[in-house]
Every structure is written in C-alpha cells, then in structure tokens.
N, C-alpha and C positions, 0 to 999 in steps of 0.2 A: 624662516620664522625665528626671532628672537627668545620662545622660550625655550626654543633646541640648542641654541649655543650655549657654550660652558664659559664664563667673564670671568672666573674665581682666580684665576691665574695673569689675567693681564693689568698689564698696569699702566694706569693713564697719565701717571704725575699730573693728576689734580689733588690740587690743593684741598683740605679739608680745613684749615681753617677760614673762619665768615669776616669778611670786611670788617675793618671798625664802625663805618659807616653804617650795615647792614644791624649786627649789633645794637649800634645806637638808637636808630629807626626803630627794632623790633621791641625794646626797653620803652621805648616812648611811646607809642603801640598800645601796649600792654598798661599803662599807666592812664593814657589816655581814653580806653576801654573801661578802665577800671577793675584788669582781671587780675590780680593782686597771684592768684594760682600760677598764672603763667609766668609774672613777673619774677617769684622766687624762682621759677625753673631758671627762668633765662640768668637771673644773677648767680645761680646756682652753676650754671652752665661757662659765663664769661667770667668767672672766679678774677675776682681784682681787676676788673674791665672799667670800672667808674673809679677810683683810685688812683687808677692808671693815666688817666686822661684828663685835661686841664679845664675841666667843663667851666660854662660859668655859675655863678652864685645863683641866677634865675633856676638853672637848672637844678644843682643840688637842690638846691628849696623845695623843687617840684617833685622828684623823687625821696628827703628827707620830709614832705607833710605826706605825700602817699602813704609813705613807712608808717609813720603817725595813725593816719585816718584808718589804718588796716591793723592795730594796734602790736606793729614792731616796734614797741619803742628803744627799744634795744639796739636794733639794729639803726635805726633813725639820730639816736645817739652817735654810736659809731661813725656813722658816715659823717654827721655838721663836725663829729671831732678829726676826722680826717682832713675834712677841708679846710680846718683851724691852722693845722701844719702849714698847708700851703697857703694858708691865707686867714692872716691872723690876725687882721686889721677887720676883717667883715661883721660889720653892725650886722647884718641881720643874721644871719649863723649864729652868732655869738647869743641876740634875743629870743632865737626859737628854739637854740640847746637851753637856755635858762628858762624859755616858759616848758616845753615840754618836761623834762628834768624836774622843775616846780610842782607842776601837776600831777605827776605820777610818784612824787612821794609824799605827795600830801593825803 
C-alpha cells in the first residue's frame, strides 16, 4: 500500500520546472476563460515568463487589452512598454499604450 511508504527521502530527479510551452497554454487558458484570479497567480508564478519570450504583437495585444479589460492598467502599460524595447516600430502597441494611457488620465 502506497500510504505506508516513506518518499520524504527519495529522489527522482524530476524536474520541477513546467515547459515553456505548458506555461504558455496555461496563460492563454486563463485569458481565454476570462479568470483574470488565476491569471495573476500564474504571472505571478512565471515571474518574467512573457518578457522572456519573443511572443508576437497578436499576442501581447491579447494579454495587454486582458490587463486593460480587468482594470490593470498599470501593469498593461508595462508590458506594451516592454515590447516597445524589442520592438519599437509596432503601430499597434504604440496606439493602445497611447489610447489607454489617454484614457486613464483623463
């Protein structure tokens, strides 16, 4: 019976870090759910996981109007300003930090 064995001591060299892939899916998941709860867990979890990786502009958008629509705009800033870094030519980043940004101080 397995709840009589002792596992505290053995070790299986499993990995505990989750795919980037897994990650990704679970982020998109959560977005596509609409559970905004889980979503800060999981960003909260992959700390620098979207920063990290060369998503495209569809994507940021998608998770930058999330941000928006659940009223991060703080954090929705940050992230179209991170993808300005690497990508500083992008029309639309460029017009949904200026409309959002516009909106929330006026």
């Amino acid at each position: 019976m397995l709840s009589n064995l002792n596992f505290e001591n053995l070790n299986y060299q499993i990995s505990t870090d989750i795919h980037y892939e897994t990650n990704h899916y679970l982020l998109n998941q959560s977005i596509n759910e609409g559970d905004f709860n889980s979503f800060n867990m999981l960003i909260s979890e992959f700390d620098g996981f979207i920063e990290g990786k060369n998503y495209s502009t569809g994507f940021i958008m998608k998770i930058g109007k999330f941000y928006s629509d659940n009223d991060a705009i703080k954090e929705a800033i940050i992230l179209y300003k991170s993808e300005l870094v690497k990508n500083p030519e992008s029309q639309r980043v460029i017009d949904e930090l200026f409309r959002i940004t516009d909106k929330h101080q006026s």
